[in-house]
C-alpha positions as a printed NumPy array, in Angstrom:
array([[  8.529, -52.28 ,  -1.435],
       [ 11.767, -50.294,  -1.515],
       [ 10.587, -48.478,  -5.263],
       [  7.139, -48.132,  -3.477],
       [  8.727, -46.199,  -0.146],
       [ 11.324, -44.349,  -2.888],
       [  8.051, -42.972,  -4.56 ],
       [  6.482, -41.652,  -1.551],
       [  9.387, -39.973,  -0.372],
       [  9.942, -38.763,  -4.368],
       [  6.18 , -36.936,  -4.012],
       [  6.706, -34.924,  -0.685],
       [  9.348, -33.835,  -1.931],
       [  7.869, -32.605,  -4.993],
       [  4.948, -31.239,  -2.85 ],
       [  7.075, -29.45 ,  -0.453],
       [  9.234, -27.426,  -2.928],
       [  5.972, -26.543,  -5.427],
       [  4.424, -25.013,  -1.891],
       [  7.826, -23.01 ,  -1.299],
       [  7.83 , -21.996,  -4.705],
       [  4.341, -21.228,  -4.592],
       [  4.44 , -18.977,  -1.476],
       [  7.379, -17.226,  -2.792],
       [  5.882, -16.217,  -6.246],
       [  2.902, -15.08 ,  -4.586],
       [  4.627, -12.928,  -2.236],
       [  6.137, -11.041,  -5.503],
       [  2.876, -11.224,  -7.345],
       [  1.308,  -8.258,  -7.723],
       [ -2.337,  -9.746,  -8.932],
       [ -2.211, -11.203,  -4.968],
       [ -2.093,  -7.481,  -3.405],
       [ -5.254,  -6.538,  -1.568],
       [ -6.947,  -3.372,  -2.417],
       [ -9.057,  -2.33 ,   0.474],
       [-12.387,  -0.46 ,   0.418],
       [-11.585,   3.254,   0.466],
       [-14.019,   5.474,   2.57 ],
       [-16.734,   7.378,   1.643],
       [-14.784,  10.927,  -0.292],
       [-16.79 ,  13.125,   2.234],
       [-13.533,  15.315,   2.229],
       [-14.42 ,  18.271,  -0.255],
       [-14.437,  21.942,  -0.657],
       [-16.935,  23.853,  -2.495],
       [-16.151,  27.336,  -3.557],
       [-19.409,  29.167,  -4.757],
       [-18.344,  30.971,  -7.894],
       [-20.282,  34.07 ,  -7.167],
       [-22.432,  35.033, -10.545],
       [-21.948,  38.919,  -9.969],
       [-18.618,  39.08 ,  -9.975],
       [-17.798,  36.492, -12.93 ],
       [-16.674,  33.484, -10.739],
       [-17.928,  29.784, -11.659],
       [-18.332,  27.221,  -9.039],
       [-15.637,  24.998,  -7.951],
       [-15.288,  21.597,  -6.482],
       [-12.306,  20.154,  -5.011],
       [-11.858,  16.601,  -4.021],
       [ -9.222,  15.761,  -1.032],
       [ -8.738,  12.278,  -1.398],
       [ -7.262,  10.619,   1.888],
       [ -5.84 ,   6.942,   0.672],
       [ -5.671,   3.742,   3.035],
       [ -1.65 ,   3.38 ,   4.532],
       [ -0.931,   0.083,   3.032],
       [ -2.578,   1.772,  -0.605],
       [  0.197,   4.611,   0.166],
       [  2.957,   2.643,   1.324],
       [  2.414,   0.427,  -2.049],
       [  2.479,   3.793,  -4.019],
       [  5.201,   5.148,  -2.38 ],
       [  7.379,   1.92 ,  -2.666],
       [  6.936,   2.075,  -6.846],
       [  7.89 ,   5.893,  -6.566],
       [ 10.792,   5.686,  -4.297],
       [ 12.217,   3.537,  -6.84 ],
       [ 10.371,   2.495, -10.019],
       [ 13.051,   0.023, -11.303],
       [ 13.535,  -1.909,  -8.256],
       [  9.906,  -2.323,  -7.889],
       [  9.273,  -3.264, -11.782],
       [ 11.837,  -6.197, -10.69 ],
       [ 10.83 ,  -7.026,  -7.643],
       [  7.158,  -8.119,  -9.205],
       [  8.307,  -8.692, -12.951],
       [  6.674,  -5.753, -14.246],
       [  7.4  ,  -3.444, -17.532],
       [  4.483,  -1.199, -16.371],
       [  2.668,  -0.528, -13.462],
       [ -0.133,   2.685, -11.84 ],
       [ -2.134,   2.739,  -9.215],
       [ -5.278,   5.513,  -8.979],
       [ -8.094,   6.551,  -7.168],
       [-11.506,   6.458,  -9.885],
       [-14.437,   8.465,  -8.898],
       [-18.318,   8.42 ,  -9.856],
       [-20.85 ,  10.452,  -9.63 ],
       [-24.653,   9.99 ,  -9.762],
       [-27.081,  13.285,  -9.848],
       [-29.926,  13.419,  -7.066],
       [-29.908,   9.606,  -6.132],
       [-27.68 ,   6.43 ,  -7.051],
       [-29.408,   5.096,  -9.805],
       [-27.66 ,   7.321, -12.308],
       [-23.573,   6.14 , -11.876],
       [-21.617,   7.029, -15.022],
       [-19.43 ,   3.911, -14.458],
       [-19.217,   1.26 , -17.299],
       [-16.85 ,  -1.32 , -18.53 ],
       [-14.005,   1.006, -19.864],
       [-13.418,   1.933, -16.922],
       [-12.627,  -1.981, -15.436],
       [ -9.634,  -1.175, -18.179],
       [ -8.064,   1.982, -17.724],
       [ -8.148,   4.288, -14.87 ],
       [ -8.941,   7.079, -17.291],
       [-12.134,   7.907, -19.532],
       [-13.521,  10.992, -21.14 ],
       [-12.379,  13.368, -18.222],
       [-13.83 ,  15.206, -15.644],
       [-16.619,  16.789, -17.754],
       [-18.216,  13.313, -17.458],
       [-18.168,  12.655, -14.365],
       [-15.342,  10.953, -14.147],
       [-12.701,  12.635, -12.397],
       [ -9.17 ,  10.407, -10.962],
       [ -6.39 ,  10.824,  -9.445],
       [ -3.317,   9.356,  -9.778],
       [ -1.558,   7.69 ,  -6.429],
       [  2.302,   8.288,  -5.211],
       [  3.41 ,   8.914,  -1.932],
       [  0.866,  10.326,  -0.674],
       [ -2.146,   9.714,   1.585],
       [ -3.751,  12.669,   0.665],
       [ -4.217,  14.435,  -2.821],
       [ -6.154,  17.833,  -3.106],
       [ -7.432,  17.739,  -6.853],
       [-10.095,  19.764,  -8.544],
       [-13.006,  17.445,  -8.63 ],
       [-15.47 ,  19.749, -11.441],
       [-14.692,  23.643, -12.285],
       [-17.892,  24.762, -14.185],
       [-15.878,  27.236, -16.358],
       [-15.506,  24.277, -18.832],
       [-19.536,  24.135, -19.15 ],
       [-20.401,  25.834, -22.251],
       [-24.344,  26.159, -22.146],
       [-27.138,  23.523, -22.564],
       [-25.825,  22.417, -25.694],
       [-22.753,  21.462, -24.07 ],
       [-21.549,  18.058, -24.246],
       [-19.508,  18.222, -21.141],
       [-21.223,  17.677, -17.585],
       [-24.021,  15.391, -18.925],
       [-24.19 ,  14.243, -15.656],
       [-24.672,  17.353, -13.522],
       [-26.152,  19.4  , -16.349],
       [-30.286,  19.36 , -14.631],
       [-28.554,  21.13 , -11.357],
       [-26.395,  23.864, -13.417],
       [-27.626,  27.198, -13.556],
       [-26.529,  30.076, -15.952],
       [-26.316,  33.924, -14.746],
       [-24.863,  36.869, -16.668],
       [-22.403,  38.735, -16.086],
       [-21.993,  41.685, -17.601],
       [-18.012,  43.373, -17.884],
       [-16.983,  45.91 , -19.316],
       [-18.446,  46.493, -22.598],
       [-19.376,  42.774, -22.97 ],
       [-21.27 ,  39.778, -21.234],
       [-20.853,  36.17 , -20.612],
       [-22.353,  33.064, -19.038],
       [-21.515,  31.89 , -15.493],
       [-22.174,  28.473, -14.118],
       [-23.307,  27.582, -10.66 ],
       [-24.213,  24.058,  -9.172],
       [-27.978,  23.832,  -7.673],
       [-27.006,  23.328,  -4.299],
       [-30.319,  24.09 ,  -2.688],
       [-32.382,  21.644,  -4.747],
       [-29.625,  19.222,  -6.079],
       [-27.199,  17.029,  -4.608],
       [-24.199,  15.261,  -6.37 ],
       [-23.4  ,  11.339,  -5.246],
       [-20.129,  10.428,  -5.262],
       [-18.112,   7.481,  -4.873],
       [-14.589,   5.629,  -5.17 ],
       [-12.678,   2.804,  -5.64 ],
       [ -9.085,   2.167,  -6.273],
       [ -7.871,   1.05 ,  -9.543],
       [ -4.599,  -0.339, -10.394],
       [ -3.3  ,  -1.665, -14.061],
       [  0.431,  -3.171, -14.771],
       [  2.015,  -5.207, -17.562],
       [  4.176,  -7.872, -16.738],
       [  7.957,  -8.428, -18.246],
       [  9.682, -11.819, -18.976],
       [ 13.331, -10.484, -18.655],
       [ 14.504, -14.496, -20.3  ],
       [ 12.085, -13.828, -23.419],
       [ 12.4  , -10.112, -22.911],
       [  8.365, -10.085, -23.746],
       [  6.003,  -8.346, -22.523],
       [  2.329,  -9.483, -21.058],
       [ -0.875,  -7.822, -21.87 ],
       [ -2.425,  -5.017, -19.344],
       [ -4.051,  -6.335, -16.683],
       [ -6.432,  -4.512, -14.387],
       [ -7.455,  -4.608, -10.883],
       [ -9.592,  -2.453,  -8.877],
       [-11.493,  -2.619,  -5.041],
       [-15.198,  -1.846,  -4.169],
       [-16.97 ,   0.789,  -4.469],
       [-17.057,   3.035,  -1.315],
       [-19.973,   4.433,   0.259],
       [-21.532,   7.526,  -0.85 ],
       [-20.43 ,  10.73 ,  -0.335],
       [-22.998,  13.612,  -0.875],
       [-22.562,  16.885,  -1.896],
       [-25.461,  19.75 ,  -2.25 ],
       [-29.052,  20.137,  -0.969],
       [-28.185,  16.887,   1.103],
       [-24.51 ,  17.126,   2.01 ],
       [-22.429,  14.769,   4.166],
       [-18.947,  16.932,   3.958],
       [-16.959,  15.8  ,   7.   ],
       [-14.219,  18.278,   8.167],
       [-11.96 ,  16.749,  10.539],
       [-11.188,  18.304,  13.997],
       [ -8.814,  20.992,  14.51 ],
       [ -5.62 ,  19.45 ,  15.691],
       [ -3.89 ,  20.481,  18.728],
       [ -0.967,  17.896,  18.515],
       [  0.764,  16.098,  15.595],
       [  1.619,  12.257,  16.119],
       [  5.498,  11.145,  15.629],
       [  6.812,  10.429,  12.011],
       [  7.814,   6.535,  11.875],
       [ 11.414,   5.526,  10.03 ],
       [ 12.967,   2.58 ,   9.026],
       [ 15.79 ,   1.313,   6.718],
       [ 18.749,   3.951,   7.356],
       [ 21.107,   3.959,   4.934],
       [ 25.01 ,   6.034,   4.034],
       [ 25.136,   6.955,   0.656],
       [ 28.378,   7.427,   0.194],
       [ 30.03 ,  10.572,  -2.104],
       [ 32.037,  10.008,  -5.073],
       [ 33.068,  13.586,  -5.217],
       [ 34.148,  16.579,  -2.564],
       [ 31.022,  16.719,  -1.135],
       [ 30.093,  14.902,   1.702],
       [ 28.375,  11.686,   2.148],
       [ 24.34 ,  11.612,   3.485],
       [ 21.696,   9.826,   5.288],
       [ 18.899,   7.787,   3.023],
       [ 15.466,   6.84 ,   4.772],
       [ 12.375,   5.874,   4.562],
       [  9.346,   7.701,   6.088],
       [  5.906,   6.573,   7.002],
       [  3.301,   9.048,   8.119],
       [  0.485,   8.274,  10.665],
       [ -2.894,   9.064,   8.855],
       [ -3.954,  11.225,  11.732],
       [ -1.119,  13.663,  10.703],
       [ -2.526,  13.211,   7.202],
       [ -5.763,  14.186,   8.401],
       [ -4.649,  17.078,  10.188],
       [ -3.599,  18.552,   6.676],
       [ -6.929,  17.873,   5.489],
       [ -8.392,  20.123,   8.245],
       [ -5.486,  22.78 ,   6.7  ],
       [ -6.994,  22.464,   3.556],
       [-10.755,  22.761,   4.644],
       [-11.064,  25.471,   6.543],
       [ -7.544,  27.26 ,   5.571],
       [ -6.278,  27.907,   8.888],
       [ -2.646,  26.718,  10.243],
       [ -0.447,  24.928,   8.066],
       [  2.854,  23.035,   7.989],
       [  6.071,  23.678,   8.108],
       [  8.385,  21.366,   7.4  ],
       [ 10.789,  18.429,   9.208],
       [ 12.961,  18.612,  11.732],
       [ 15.889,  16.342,  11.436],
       [ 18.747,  15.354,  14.383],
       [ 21.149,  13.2  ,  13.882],
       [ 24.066,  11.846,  15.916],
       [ 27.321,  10.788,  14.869],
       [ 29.588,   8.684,  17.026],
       [ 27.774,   9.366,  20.182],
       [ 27.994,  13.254,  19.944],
       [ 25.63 ,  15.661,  20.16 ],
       [ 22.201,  15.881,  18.252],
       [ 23.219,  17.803,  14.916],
       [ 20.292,  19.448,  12.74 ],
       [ 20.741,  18.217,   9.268],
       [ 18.457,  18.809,   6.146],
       [ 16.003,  16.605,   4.813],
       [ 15.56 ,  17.33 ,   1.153],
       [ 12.02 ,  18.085,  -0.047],
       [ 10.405,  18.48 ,   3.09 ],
       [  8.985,  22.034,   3.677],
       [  5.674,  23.001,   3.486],
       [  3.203,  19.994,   3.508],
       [  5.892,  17.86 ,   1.415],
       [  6.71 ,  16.822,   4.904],
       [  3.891,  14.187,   5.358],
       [  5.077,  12.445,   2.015],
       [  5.81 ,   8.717,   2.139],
       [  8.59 ,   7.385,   0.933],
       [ 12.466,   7.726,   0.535],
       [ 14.184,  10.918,   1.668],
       [ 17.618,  12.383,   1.802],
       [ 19.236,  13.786,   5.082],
       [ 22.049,  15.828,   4.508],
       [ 24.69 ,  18.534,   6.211],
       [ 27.607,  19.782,   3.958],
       [ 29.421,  21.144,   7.316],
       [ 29.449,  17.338,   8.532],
       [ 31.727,  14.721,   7.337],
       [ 30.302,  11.321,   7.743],
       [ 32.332,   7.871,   6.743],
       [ 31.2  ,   4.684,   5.948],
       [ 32.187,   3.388,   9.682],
       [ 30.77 ,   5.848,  11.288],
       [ 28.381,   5.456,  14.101],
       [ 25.047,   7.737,  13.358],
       [ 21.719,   7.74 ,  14.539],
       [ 18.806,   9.494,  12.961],
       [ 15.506,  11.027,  14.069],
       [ 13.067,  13.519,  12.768],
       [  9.805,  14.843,  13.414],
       [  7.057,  17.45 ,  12.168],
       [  7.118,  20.996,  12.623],
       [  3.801,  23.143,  11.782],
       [  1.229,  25.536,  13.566],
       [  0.571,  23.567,  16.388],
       [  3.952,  22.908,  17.652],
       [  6.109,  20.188,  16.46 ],
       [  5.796,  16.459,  17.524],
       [  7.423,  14.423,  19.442],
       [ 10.554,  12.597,  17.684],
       [ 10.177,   9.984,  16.   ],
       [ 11.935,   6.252,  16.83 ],
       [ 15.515,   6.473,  16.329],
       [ 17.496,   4.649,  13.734],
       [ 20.887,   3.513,  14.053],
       [ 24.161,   2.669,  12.268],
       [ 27.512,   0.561,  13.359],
       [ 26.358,   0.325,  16.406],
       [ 23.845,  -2.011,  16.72 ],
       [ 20.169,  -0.124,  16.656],
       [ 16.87 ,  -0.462,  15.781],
       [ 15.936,  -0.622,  11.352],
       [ 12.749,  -0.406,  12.892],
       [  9.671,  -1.527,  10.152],
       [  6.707,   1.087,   9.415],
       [  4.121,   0.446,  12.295],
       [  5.89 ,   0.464,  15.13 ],
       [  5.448,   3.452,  17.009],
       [  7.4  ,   3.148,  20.386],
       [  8.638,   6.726,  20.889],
       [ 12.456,   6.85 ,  22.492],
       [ 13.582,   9.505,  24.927],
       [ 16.785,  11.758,  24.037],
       [ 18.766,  10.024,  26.602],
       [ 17.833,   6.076,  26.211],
       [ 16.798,   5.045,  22.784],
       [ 15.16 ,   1.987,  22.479],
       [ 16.867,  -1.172,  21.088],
       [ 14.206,  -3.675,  19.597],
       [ 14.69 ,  -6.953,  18.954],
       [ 15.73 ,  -8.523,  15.644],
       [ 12.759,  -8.519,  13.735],
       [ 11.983, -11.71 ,  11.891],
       [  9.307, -12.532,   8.998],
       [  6.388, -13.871,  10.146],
       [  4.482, -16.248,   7.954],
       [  1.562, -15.044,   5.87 ],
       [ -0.542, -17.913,   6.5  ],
       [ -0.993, -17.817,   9.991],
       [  0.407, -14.27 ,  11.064],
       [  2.632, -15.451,  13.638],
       [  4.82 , -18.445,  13.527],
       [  8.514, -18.04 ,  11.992],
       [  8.955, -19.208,   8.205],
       [ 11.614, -21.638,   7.599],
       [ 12.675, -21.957,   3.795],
       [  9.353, -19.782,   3.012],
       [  6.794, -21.96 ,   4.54 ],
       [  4.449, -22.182,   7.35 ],
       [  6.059, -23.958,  10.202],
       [  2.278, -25.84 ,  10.657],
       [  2.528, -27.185,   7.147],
       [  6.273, -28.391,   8.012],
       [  4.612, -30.382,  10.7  ],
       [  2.195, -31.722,   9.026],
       [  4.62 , -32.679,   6.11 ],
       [  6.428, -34.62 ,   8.673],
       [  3.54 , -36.267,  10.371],
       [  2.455, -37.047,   6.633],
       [  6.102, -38.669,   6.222],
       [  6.141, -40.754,   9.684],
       [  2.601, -42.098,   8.674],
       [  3.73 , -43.107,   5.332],
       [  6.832, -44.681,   6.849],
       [  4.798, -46.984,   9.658],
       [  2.578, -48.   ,   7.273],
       [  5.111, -49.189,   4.807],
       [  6.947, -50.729,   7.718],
       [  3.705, -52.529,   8.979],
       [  3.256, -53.899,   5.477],
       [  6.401, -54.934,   5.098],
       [  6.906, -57.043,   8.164],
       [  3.423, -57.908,   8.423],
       [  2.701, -61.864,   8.601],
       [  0.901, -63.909,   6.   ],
       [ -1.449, -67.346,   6.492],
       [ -1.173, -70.584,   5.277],
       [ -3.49 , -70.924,   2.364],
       [ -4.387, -74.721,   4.093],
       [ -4.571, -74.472,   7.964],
       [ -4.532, -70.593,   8.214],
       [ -1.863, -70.613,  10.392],
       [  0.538, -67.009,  10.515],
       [  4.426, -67.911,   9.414],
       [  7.417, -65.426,   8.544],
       [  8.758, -63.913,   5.5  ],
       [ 11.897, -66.964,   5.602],
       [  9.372, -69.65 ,   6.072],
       [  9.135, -72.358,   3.536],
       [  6.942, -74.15 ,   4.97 ],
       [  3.729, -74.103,   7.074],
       [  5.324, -74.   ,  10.923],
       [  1.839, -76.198,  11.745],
       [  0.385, -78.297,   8.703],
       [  4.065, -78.522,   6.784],
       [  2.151, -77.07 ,   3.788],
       [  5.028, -76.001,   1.207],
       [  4.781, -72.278,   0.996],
       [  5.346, -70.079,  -2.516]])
């Protein structure tokens, strides 16, 4: 009974480390990421080439990516080697694919090839991609029709029934020009995301085969006779920048030491840039970055690579002031926020150092005030299985639960075996485990 109990105990033990292990290696498995749906592209900007004047027509895609598509992006680009690490890779690239179909969508140019690599015979086929970072939003020529070269042109099957040719006639000479159909054609376009990595065994130092993943298809976005373009509304206010994970880098030489942090931008800010890029009017500037060092005043410090639109990137960034000594006890507190043509935001949360603050996580958006920042609580991990219960050792506190339940089951039932009472074979009467003989009949007992 004792090797039977030992055995028991033996297998939930087993079963109990396999699920830690389990939940752990998925959680740093790249294969178990989720790649959303991406919306219908209807973010685009035709230029009409204008025949008379020698222009082809031009097509350019903005492509707006989900957050936790950008975040994943901008994690591998803020630092490729931790990353490849982190999920055992030797390579890894994540993309946006696009498809087009002429006049309906019965004609999509996708086929298996493209299940393998995230790249095909160019944009001439209809197959134009873009290549994720830290980004949201990517503003990428989607066809140019100067590389169209005539009927006998094997570039732009796809589109070539809605391409007309003009002349053009310069000075002394004459060419072709190109223009898409618009009033009688319309292009259908779609996209999914596609991601490809190869694993690393650092103990064999092998590497795996390429492996592939991509999402659904989106919706259709048209463009032509029958066009669903979408340009968003004009902004009038930008939402606040969200950072986390604060950071002293400390100087090895004269110069002073600076501020390292991550950045997460709200996708309405993103889409404010696309309305920038649509219609061409406003733009922005750049960050604004404060920070505080052992309770003093706000100080304006530089964030590197951050004028322009470079502001909205995700990702790591560098906060630095060459007038401002900082030390690796010192007391500092960071905040930032966007600057562009319609005012600049409101801060962002604050982050603090050596003195107890908020590292707050991407997602929380509470916005302090300049004279009481907000202090959140701690945060903890939450499990993955049911989204809100804390994780001891890497499990679901539920399945500790019912691993004990399991346990105390096993446990009564052994112990009801064990001291459970047997008959005698003759009269049927119950005696004890130390009986020799039948209490009733005298019958000996075995």
């Amino acid at each position: 009974m004792k090797r039977l109990f030992s055995i028991f105990l033996s297998l939930l033990l087993l079963l109990s480390i396999f699920s830690i292990t389990a939940f752990a290696a998925e959680e740093n498995d790249i294969s178990k990421f989720e790649l959303p749906t991406p919306k219908a592209p209807n973010h685009f900007v035709f230029t009409d080439g204008d025949a008379k004047e020698g222009h082809h027509d031009d097509l350019r895609m903005i492509m707006v990516a989900d957050p936790e598509v950008a975040l994943l992006a901008a994690e591998y680009n803020r630092d490729s080697e931790a990353f490849r690490e982190k999920y055992g890779l030797y390579y890894f690239e994540i993309a946006m694919q696009y498809d087009v179909s002429l006049d309906n969508e019965e004609n999509w140019q996708h086929n298996e090839e493209w299940d393998t690599q995230y790249y095909n015979d160019g944009i001439g086929q209809g197959y134009p991609y873009t290549i994720i970072r830290s980004e949201m939003m990517e503003d990428f020529e989607f066809f140019w029709l100067t590389y169209y070269e005539g009927s006998d042109s094997n570039t732009f099957v796809p589109y070539k029934p809605a391409i007309l040719t003009e002349k053009f006639v310069g000075d002394g000479y004459e060419s072709d020009v190109y223009s898409f159909d618009v009033e009688n054609h319309s292009l259908y376009i779609r996209c999914r995301y596609y991601m490809e990595w190869e694993t690393f065994d650092a103990e064999k130092n092998e590497i795996g085969s390429k492996q592939s993943k991509f999402s659904d298809w989106s919706e259709s976005a048209i463009f032509g006779k029958n066009t669903t373009q979408i340009v968003p509304e004009e902004p009038t206010t930008y939402e606040a920048p969200i950072i986390s994970d604060l950071k002293i880098v400390l100087s090895e030489g004269d110069e002073n030491s600076h501020l390292e942090y991550v950045q997460t931008t709200p996708e309405s800010v993103w889409l404010a840039n696309v309305y920038y890029y649509m219609k061409d009017e406003g733009q922005f500037d750049g960050l604004e970055t404060q920070v505080s060092i052992d309770g003093g005043e706000w100080i304006e410090f530089d964030t590197a690579d951050a004028g322009g639109d470079w502001c909205l990137w995700n990702g790591s960034r560098s906060a630095f002031n060459f007038d401002v000594p900082i030390e690796e006890n010192s007391n500092v507190k960071l905040r930032i926020r966007f600057t562009g043509t319609h005012g600049p935001s409101e801060w962002s949360n604050v982050l603090e150092l050596g003195g107890g603050g908020t590292q707050e996580i991407p997602g929380q958006t509470d916005e302090p005030t300049d004279e009481k920042p907000p202090v959140d609580e701690p945060n903890e991990d939450k499990c993955s299985l049911c989204g809100f219960c804390p994780v001891p050792l890497g499990l679901c506190i539920f399945i500790w639960i019912a691993i004990a339940l399991a346990v105390i089951l096993i446990v009564v039932i052994i112990i009801v075996i064990a001291t459970k009472k047997k008959k005698c074979p003759s009269c049927k009467t119950k005696y004890g485990k130390k009986d020799k003989c039948c209490p009733s009949c005298g019958q000996r007992l075995k």
